[in-house]
TORPALUM-195112 format. One record per residue (C-alpha): y, z, x; residue in three letters. Coordinates in steps of 0.25 Angstrom, whole numbers, padded with zeros to 4 digits, always signed. Each point is the difference from the previous one (the first is absolute). Layout:
TORPALUM-195112
YZXAla/...
***
This chain:
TORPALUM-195112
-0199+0490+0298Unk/+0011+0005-0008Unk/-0004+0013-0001Unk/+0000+0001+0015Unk/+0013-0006+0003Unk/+0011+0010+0004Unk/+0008+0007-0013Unk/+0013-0003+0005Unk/+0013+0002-0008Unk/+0002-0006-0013Unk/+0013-0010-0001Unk/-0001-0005-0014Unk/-0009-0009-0009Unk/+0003-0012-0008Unk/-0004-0015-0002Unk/+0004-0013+0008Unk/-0006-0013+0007Unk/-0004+0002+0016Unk/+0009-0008+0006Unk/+0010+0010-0008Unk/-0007+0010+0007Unk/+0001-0005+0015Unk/+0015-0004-0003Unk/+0005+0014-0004Unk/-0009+0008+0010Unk/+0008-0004+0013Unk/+0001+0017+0002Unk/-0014+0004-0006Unk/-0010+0004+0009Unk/-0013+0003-0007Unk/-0011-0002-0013Unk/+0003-0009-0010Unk/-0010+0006-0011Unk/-0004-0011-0011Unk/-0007+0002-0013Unk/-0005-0011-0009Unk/-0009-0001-0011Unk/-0013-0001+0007Unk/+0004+0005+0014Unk/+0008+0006+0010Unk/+0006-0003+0012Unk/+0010+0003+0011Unk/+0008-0006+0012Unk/+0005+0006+0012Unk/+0014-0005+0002Unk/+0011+0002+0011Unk/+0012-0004-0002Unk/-0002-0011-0010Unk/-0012-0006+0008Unk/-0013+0002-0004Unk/-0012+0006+0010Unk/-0012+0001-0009Unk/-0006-0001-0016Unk/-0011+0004-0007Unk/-0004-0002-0014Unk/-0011+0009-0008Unk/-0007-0004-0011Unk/-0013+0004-0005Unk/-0007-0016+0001Unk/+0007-0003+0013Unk/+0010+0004+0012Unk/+0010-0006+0008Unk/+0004+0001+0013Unk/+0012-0005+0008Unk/+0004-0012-0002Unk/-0009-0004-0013Unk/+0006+0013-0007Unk/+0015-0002+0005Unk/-0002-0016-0008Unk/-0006+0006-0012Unk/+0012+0010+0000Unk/+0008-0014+0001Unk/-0007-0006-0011Unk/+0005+0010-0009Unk/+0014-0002-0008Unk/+0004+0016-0001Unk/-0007+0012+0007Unk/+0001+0014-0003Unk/+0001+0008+0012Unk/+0006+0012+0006Unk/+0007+0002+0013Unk/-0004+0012+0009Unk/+0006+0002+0012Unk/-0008+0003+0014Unk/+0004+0007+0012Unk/-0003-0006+0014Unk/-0012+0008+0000Unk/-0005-0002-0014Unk/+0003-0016+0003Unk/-0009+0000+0012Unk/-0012+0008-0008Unk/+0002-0012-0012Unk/-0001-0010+0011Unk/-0013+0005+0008Unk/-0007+0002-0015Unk/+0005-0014-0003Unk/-0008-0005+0015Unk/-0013+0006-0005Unk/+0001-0006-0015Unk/+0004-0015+0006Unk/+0013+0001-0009Unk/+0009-0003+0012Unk/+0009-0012-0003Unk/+0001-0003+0016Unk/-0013+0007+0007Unk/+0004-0004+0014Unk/+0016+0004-0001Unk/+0005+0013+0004Unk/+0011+0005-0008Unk/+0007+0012+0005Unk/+0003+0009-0011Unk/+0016-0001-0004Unk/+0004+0015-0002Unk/+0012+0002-0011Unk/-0001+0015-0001Unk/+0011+0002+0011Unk/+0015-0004-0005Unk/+0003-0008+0013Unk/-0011-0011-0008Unk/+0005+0001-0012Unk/+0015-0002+0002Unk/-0004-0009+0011Unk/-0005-0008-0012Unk/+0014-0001-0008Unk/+0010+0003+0011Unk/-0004+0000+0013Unk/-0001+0011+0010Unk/+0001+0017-0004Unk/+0007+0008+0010Unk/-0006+0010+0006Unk/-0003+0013-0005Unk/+0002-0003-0014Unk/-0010+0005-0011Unk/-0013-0007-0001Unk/-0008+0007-0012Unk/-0004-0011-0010Unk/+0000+0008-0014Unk/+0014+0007+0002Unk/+0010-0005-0008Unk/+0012-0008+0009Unk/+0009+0009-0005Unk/+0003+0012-0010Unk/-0003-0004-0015Unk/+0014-0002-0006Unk/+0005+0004-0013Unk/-0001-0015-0008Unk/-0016+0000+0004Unk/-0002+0012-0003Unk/+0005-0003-0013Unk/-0010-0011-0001Unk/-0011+0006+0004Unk/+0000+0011-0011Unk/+0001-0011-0011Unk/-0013+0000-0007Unk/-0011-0010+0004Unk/+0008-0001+0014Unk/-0009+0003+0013Unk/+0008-0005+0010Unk/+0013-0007+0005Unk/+0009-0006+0012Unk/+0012-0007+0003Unk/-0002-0010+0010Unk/+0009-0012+0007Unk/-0003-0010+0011Unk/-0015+0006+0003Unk/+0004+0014+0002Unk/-0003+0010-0011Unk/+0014+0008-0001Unk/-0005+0012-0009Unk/-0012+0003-0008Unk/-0005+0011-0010Unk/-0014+0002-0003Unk/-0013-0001+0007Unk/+0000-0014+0005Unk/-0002-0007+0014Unk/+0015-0005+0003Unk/-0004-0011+0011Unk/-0010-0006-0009Unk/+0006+0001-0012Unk/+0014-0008+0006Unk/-0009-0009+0004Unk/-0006-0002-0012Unk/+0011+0002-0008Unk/+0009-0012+0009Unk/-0013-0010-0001Unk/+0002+0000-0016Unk/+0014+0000+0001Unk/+0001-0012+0009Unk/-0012-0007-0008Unk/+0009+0002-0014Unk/+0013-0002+0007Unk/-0006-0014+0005Unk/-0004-0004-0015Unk/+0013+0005-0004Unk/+0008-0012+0009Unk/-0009-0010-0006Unk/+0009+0003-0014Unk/+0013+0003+0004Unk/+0005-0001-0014Unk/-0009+0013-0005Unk/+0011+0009+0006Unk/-0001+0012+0011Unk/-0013+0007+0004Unk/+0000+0012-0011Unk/-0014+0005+0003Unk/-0014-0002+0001Unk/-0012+0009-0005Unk/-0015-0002+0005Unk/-0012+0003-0008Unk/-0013+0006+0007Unk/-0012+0007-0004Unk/+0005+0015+0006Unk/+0017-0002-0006Unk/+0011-0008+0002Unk/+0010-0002+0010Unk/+0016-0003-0003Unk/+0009-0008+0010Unk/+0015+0000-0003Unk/+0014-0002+0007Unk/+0007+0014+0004Unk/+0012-0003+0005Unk/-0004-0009+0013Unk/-0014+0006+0001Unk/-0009+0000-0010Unk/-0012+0010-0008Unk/-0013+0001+0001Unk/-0004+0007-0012Unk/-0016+0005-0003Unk/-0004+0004-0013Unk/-0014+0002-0006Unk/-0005-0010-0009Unk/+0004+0007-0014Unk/+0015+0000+0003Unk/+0011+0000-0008Unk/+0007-0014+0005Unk/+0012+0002-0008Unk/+0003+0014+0006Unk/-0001-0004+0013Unk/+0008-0013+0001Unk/+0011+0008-0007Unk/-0003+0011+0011Unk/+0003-0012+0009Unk/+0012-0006-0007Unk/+0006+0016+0001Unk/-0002-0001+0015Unk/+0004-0013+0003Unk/+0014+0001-0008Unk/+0003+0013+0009Unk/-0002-0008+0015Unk/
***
C-alpha cells in the first residue's frame, strides 16, 4: 500500500522514538513513512494523533493497531514526514479503510486543514484578521541582509529567525510554519535539560544530527536561529557565522 498512498510534501527525515513522533507533531497533518531493516511502514497522523499504521514486510503485515504496537516496540524509527493536504488526507484515509489499517474503524475524523494561514497562526497566536495573506510556501516577509548572508555560506540550505512561535524572517527554500514549530519543540526540549544544571551556564546552541543534514538552533538577540545545513558541513564555519551575527544584534 505505500506505493499507493498520496505523494505529499516532503518535510524532512530523521530518527526518533514514537512517542517523540506524536509529541512534536501537534501541527502535522499527514504520512509518516517508516523504513526498517526488514520492512516498511507508515502512519497517518493529524495533529499529533494517530489515525491508522501499516507495516510491510516480506513474511508478514500489520495492520492498525498490531502495526501501530510493533512500531512501539521499537527503540528509534527512521522515518520521514510528508505533509498531506485535505484532500490527499482523506484519499490516505479511504485506502487505509480498505487495507483495515485504520486505528479507530468506526470514528469519523474530519480532516483538519493547515493550508490556510487563519489555521496556522490560530495554532500559535490566535485568530488572523481578515484579508491577510494565506499562501503557505511564501516566505513571512522579505529575506533580509544577515540571512541572506547565511544562506550563501557553503553547505547552508536554509535559515530563520524565529520567537514566541512566529517565524520573523527566513531565507531559503524552507516551510516557515513547520519549521518554528519544529525548530521551538527542540528548543524547549534542550531549554528544559538545560534547567536541570543550572551550573553549566547560558543556552549557547544546539545542533541535531539526521540522516538528510543537520539543523542549528542558537540565541539571536531575543529570538533565536534555525540553521540547515547538509550533512558534510563545515561546523566551525558556521558557528563563527553564527557568533558574527549574534555579536551585531
Amino acid at each position: 500500500m505505500m506505493d499507493k498512498l498520496p505523494e505529499g510534501k516532503a518535510i524532512g527525515e530523521m530518527q526518533a522514538p514514537l512517542q517523540w513522533i506524536f509529541s512534536h507533531t501537534a501541527r502535522f497533518v499527514g504520512a509518516v513513512r517508516i523504513t526498517m531493516q526488514d520492512g516498511e511502514g507508515f502512519l497517518l497522523v493529524q495533529k499529533g494523533e494517530p489515525l491508522a499504521a501499516q507495516f510491510m514486510h516480506p513474511l508478514k503485515s500489520l495492520s492498525g493497531p498490531s502495526a501501530l504496537k510493533y512500531f512501539s516496540s521499537q527503540p528509534i524509527l527512521d522515518f520521514g514526514l510528508w505533509k498531506y493536504e485535505p484532500g490527499e488526507m482523506q484519499e490516505a484515509l479511504a485506502l487505509s479503510a480498505k487495507t483495515q489499517a485504520l486505528l479507530h474503524p468506526d470514528r469519523e475524523f474530519p480532516v483538519a486543514d493547515l493550508s490556510g494561514e487563519s489555521d496556522r497562526r490560530s495554532l500559535v497566536t490566535g485568530a488572523v484578521e481578515d484579508g491577510e495573506d494565506d499562501s503557505y510556501d511564501a516566505p513571512p516577509g522579505p529575506e533580509p541582509g544577515p540571512l541572506k548572508a547565511v544562506l550563501q555560506q557553503p553547505g547552508v540550505t536554509a535559515v530563520a529567525c524565529f520567537a514566541d512561535g512566529l517565524c520573523i524572517s527566513s531565507a531559503g527554500e524552507i516551510d516557515a510554519d513547520y519549521t518554528v514549530a519544529f525548530a521551538e519543540d527542540l528548543l524547549r526540549w534542550a531549554l528544559s535539560l538545560h534547567s536541570a544544571a543550572p551550573a553549566s551556564g547560558a543556552f549557547v546552541q544546539m545542533t541535531l544530527f539526521y540522516r538528510g543534514g543537520n539543523v542549528i538552533i542558537a540565541p539571536y538577540g531575543d529570538e533565536y536561529l534555525c540553521v540547515f545545513t547538509t550533512p558534510g558541513v563545515q561546523f566551525g564555519q558556521i558557528r563563527r557565522m553564527i557568533r558574527e551575527l549574534q555579536s551585531g544584534v
